[in-house]
PDB file of N, H, CA, C and O in Angstrom:
ATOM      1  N   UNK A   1      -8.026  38.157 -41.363  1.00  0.00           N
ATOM      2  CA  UNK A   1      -8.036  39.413 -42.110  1.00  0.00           C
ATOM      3  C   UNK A   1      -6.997  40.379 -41.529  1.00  0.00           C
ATOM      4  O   UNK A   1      -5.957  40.451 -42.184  1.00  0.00           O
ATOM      5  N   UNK A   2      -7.068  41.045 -40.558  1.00  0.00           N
ATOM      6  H   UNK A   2      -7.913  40.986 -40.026  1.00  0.00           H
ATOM      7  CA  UNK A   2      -5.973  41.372 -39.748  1.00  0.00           C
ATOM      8  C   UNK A   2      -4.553  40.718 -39.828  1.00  0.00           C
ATOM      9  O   UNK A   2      -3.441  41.190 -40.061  1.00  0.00           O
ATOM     10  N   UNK A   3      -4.852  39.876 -39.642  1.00  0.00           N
ATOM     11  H   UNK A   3      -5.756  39.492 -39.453  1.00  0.00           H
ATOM     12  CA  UNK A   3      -3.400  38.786 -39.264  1.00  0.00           C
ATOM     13  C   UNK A   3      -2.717  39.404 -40.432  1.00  0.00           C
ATOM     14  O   UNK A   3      -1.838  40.261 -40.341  1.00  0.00           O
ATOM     15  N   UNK A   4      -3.257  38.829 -41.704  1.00  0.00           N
ATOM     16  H   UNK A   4      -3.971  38.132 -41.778  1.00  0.00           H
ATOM     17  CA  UNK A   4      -3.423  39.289 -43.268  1.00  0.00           C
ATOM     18  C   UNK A   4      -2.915  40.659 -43.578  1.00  0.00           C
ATOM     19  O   UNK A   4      -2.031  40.883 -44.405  1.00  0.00           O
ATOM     20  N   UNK A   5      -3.468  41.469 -42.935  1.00  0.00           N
ATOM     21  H   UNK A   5      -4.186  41.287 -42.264  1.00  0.00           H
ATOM     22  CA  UNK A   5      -3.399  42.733 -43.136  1.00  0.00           C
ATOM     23  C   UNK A   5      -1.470  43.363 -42.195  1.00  0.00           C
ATOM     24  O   UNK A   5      -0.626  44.199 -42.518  1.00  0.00           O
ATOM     25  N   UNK A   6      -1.580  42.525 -41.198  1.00  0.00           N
ATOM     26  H   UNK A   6      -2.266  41.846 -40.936  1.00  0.00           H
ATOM     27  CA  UNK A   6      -0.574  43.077 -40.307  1.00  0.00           C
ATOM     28  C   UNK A   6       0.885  42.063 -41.437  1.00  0.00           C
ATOM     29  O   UNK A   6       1.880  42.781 -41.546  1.00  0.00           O
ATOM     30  N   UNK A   7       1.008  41.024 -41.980  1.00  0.00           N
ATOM     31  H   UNK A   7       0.200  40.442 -41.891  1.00  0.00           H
ATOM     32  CA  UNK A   7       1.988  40.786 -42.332  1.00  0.00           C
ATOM     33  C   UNK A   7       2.195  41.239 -43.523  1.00  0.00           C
ATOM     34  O   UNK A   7       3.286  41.012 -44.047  1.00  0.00           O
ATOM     35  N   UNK A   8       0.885  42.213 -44.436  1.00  0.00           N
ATOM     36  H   UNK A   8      -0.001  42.398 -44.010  1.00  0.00           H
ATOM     37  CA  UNK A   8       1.702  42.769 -45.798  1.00  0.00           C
ATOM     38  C   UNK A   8       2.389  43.950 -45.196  1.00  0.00           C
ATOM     39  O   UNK A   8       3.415  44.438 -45.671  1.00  0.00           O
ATOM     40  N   UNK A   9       1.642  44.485 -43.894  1.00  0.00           N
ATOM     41  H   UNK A   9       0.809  44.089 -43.508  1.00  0.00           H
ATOM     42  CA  UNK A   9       2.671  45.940 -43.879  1.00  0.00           C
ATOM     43  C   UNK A   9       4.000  45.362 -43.130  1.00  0.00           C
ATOM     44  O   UNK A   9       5.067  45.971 -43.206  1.00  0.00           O
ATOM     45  N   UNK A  10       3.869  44.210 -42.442  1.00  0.00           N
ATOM     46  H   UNK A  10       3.002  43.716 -42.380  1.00  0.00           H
ATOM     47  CA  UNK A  10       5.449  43.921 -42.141  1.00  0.00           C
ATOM     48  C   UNK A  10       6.632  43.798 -43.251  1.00  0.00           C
ATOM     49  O   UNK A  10       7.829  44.083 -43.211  1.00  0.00           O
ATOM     50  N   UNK A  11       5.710  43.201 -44.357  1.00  0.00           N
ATOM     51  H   UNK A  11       4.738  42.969 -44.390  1.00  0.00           H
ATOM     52  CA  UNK A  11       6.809  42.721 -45.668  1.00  0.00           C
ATOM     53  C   UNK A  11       7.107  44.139 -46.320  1.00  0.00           C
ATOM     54  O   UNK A  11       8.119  44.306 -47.001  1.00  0.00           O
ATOM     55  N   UNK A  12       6.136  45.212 -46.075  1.00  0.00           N
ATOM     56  H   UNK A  12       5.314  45.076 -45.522  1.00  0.00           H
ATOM     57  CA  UNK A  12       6.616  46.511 -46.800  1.00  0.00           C
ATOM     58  C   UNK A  12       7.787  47.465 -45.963  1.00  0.00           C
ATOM     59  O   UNK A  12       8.652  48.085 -46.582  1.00  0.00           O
ATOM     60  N   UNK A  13       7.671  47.487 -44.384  1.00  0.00           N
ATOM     61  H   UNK A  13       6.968  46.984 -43.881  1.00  0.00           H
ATOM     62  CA  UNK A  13       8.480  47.621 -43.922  1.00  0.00           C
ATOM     63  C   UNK A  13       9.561  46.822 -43.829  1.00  0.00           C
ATOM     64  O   UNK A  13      10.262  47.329 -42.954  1.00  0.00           O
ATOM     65  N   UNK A  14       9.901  46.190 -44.101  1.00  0.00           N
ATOM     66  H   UNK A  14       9.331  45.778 -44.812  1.00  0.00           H
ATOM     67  CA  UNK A  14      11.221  45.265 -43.870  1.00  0.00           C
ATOM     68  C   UNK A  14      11.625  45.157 -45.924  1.00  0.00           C
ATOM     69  O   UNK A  14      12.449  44.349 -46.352  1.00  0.00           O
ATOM     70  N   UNK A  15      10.966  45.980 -46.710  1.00  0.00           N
ATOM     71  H   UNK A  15      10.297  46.636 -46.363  1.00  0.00           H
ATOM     72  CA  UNK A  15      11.468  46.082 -47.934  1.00  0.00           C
ATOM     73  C   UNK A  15      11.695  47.413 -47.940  1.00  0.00           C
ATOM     74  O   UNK A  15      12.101  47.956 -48.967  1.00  0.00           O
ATOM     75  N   UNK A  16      11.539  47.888 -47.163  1.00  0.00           N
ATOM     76  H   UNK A  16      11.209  47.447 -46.329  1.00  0.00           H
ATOM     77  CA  UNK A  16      11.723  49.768 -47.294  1.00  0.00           C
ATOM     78  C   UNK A  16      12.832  49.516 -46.766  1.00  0.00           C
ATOM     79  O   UNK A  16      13.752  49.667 -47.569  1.00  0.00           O
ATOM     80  N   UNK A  17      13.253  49.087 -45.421  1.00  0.00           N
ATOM     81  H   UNK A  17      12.505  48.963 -44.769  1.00  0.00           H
ATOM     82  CA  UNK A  17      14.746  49.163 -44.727  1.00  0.00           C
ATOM     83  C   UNK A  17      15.187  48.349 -45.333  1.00  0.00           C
ATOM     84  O   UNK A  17      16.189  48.189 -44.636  1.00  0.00           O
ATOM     85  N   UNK A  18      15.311  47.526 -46.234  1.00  0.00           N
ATOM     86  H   UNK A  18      14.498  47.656 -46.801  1.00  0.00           H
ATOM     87  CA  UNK A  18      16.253  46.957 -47.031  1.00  0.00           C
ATOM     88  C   UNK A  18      16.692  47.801 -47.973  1.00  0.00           C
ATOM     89  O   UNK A  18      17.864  47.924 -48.327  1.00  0.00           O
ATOM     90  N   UNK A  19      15.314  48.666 -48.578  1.00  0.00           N
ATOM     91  H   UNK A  19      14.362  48.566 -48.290  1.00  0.00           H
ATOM     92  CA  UNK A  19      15.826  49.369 -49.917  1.00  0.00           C
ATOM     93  C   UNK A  19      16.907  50.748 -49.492  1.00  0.00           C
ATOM     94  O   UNK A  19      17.658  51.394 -50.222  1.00  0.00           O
ATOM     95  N   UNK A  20      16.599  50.885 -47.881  1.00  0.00           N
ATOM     96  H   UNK A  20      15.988  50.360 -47.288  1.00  0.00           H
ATOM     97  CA  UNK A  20      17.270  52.524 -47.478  1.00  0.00           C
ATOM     98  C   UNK A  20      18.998  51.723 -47.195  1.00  0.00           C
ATOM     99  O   UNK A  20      19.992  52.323 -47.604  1.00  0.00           O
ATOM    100  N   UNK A  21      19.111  50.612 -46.604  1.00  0.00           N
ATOM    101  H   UNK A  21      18.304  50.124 -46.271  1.00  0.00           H
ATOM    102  CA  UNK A  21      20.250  50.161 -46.167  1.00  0.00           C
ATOM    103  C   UNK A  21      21.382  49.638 -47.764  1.00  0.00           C
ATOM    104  O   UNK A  21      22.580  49.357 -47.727  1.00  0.00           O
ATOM    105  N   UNK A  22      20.454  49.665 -49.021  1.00  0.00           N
ATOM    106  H   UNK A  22      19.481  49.893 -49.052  1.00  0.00           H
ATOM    107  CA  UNK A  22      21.308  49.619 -49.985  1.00  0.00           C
ATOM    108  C   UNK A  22      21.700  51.059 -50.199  1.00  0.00           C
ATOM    109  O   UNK A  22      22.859  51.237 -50.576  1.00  0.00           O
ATOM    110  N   UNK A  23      21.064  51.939 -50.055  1.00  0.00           N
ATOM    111  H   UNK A  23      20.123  51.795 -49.749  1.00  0.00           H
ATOM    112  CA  UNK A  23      21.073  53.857 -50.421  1.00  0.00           C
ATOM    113  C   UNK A  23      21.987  54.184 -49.921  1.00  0.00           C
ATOM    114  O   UNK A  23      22.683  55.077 -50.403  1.00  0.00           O
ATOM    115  N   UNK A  24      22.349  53.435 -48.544  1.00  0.00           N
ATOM    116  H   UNK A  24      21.784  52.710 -48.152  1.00  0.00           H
ATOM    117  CA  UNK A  24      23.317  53.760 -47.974  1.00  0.00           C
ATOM    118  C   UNK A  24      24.644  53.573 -48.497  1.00  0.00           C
ATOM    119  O   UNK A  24      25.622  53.938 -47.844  1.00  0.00           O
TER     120      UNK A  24
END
């Protein structure tokens, strides 16, 4: 559950700095 929980917020962070590094 955790485990679970810790790799959707990894995939949201690592889609946020993707989305800021195109802004750029």
């Amino acid at each position: 559950m955790y485990r679970d929980l810790a790799f959707f917020l990894c995939v949201i962070l690592i889609s946020q700095m993707c989305w800021l590094m195109m802004m750029l």
